[in-house]
N, C-alpha and C positions, 0 to 999 in steps of 0.2 A: 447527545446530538439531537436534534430539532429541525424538523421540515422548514421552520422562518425562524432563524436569531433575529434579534435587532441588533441596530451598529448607533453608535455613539457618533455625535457629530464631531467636526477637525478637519485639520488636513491630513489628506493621502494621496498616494501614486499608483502604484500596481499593487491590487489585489491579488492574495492568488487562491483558486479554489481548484478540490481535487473529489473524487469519490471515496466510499467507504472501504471500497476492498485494499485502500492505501496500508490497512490496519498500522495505524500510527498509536506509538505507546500512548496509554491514560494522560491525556491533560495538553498531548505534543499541539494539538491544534489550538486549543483556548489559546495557549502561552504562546505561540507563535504569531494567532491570527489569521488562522488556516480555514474556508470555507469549506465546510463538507456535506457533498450532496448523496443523501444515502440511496443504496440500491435495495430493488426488493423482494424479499424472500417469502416464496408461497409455500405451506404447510397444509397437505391433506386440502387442498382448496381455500383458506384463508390467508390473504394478503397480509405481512409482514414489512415495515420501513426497519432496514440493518439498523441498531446502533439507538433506534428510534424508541419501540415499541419490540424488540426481540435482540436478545444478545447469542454470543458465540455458544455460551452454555446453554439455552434455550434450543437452541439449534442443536445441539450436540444430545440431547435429551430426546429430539423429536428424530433425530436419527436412529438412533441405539433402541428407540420404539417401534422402527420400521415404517415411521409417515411417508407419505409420497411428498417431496421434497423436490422444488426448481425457483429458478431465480428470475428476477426480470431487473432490465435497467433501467435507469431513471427515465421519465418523459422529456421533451425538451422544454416543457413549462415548468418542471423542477429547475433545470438551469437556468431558465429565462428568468427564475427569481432569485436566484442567487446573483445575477450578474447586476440585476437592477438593484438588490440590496448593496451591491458593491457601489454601484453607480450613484445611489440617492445618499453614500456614508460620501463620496468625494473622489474616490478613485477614477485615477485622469483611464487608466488601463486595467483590463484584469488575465491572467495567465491561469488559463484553465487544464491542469496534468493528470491523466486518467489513464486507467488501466487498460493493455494491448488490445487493438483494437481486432484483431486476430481471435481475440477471447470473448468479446463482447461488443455490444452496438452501442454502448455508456459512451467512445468517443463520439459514434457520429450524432447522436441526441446532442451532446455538446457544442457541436458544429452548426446545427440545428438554428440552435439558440440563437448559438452567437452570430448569426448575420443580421440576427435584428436586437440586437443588444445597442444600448445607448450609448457605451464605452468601445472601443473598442479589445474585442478579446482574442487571444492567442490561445490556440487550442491545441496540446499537445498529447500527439497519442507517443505512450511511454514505452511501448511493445514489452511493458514489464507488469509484475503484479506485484503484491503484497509490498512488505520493506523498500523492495527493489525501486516500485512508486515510491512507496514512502521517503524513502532517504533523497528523491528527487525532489520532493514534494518541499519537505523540510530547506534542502538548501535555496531553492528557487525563493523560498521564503526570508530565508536569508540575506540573500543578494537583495532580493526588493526591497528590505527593509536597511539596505546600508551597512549590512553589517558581513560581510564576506566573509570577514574575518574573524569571525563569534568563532570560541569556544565551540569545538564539535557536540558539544552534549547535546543529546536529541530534545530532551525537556529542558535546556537551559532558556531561559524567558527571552524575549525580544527586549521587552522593560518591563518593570516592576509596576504594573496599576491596582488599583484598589478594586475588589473584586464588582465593586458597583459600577465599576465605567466600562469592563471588561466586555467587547462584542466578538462575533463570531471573524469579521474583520477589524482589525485591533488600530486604535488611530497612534500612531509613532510622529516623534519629535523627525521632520524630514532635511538629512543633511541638503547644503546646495546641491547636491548634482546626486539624483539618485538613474540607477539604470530602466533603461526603459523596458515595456515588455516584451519585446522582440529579443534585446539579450535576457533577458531574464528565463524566456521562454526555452529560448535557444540553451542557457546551461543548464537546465532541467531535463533536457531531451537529452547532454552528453551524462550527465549523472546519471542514470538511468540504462542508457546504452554500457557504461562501464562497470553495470554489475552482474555480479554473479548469483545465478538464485539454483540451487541443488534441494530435494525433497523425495521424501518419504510417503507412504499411505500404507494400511494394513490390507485396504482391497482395491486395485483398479477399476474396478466396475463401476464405481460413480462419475470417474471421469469417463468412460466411454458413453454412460446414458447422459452425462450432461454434453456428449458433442465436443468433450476436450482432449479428448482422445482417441487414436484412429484405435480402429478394432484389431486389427492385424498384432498393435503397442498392448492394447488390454489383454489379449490370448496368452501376454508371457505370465502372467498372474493367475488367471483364471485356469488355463489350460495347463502351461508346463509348470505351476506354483511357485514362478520365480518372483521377487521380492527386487524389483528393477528402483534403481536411484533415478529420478525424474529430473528436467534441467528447461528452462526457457531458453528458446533459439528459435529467432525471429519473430519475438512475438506467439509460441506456440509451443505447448504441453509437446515435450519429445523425451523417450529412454533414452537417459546417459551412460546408466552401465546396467548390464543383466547379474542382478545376487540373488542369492538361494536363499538366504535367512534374512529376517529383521534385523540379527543383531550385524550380520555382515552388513547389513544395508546402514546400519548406523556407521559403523565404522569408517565406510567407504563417506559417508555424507561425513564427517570429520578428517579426512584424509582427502577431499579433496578439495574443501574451506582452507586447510590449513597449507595446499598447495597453492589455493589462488593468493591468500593472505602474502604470503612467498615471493610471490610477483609483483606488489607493489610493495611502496616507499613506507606507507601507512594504511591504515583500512580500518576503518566500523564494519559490526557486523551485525544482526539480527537474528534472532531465532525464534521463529514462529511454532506454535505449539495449537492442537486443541485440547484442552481440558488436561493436558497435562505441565503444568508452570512446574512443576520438580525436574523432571526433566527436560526440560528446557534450560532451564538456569543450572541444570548440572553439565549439559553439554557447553552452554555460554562461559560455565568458567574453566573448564576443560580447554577448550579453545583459547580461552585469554593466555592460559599457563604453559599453553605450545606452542604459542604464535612468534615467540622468539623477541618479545618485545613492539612488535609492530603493530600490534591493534590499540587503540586509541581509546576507543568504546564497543561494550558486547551488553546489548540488552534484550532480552526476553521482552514477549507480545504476541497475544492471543491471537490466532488467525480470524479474522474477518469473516462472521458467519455465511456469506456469499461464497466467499473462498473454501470454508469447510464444506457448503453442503457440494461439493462440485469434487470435496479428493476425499469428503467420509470420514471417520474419527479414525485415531492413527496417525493423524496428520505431524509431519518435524521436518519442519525447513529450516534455512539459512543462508542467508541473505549478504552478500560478501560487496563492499563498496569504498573509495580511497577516501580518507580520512580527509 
């Protein structure tokens, strides 16, 4: 990822661009043509761009070191150049999907922007984070680009280009009638609304000093040593269930994926890890082989170093969404 890609000239419609804490698998943005505005992460006093100039492993190293560790969100002259990079490649619109705005000010910087963007943009706050973005992120991309109906694979390409023409917003062959970004926007907010995200940490206390966590919620870790399953609802870091062990707490985060998977027709799912990709991909296929045939796709992805330094190593989430 890069403060300014360039775009390739052509025709286009609706851009769409999202932040970092999307954590979108290796390569899902290039192949898609997904604009990413990273957020940034301070270390003992030195400024960090996510994704830029520091990764999730770097982050996770400056943890387990005991650095003083916080985040900040983009400017809104980071998005003011994203939208105009979108505007000067040709996009008539661009639909801007970013992380609950309950958790951070990255939408209204957004907002910011966008009233004096040359295009006009759709700013959508997703009151979701990690995957949960991301798998909005991904379809909105989809739908803009005419393809509704791709293949769920999360890195499957939009088109095949050479990697020399290849920009941060990707120019596509445009059928006649593509959606505009009001709907575009519009299905990225119910994508997002209809997932389910359940999580893990070995200590609450990073989300209580990063302000993601009421303190009363952290006490159950800190104080009674319980190992509480985490869950977004409305927008907002809340206990789903109170467990006593780690390994309960895994379980219960597998027991209750495999309850929501249950309720839909089909469903992808994601499992976010830090520094631990073994187990992630043991849980992801664990899950594919209980889901009773209804998952589509289960892929593993490194949490979003913004994301880690805010739930601390330990981190295993899962990210539940209809196919």
């Amino acid at each position: 990822m890069s403060r300014d890609r360039g775009t390739a000239p052509g025709r286009a419609s609706v851009a769409i661009v999202t932040d970092s804490t999307a954590s979108l698998p290796e390569g899902a943005a290039e192949r898609w043509g997904i604009g990413v505005v990273p957020l940034d992460v301070v270390i003992d006093g030195e400024r960090f761009a996510e994704g830029v100039d520091l990764s999730s492993a770097d982050l996770l190293v400056a943890l387990n070191r005991g650095a003083r560790v916080s985040t900040s969100q983009p400017s809104p002259a980071a998005f003011a150049a994203a939208y105009e990079r979108a505007a000067a490649s040709g996009a008539h619109e661009v639909v801007s999907v970013h992380l609950s705005g309950e958790l951070s000010g990255t939408v209204q910087a957004a907002r910011l922007a966008a009233a004096s963007a040359p295009v006009p943009v759709h700013v959508v706050d997703s009151r979701a984070v990690g995957m949960a973005l991301g798998f909005a992120v991904l379809d909105a991309a989809r739908l803009a680009a005419g393809r509704p109906d791709a293949p769920a694979s999360i890195v499957e390409p939009a088109v095949v280009e050479p990697p020399a023409t290849r920009s941060w917003f990707r120019r596509r062959p445009v059928p006649a009638e593509l959606p505009s970004g009001e709907t575009v926007g519009v299905h990225a907010r119910g994508v997002a609304a209809g997932a389910g995200v359940w999580f893990l940490v070995d200590s609450l206390e990073h989300l209580r000093r990063g302000g993601r966590l009421s303190a009363p919620a952290a006490a159950l870790g800190t104080v009674l040593g319980l190992r509480p399953l985490l869950t977004l609802a409305d927008g907002q870091v809340v206990v789903a269930e109170k467990v006593r062990t780690r390994r309960a707490a895994r379980d219960r985060l597998q027991a209750v994926t495999l309850e929501n998977v249950a309720e839909r027709e089909s469903a992808r799912i994601a499992v976010h890890h830090l520094g631990q990709p073994e187990v992630a991909q043991e849980m992801a296929d664990q899950l594919s082989a209980w889901s009773g045939g209804r998952l589509v796709e289960a892929v593993t992805c490194e949490s979003s170093a913004v994301l880690a330094a805010h739930a601390g190593p330990g981190l295993l989430a899962v990210v539940v969404t209809d196919a």
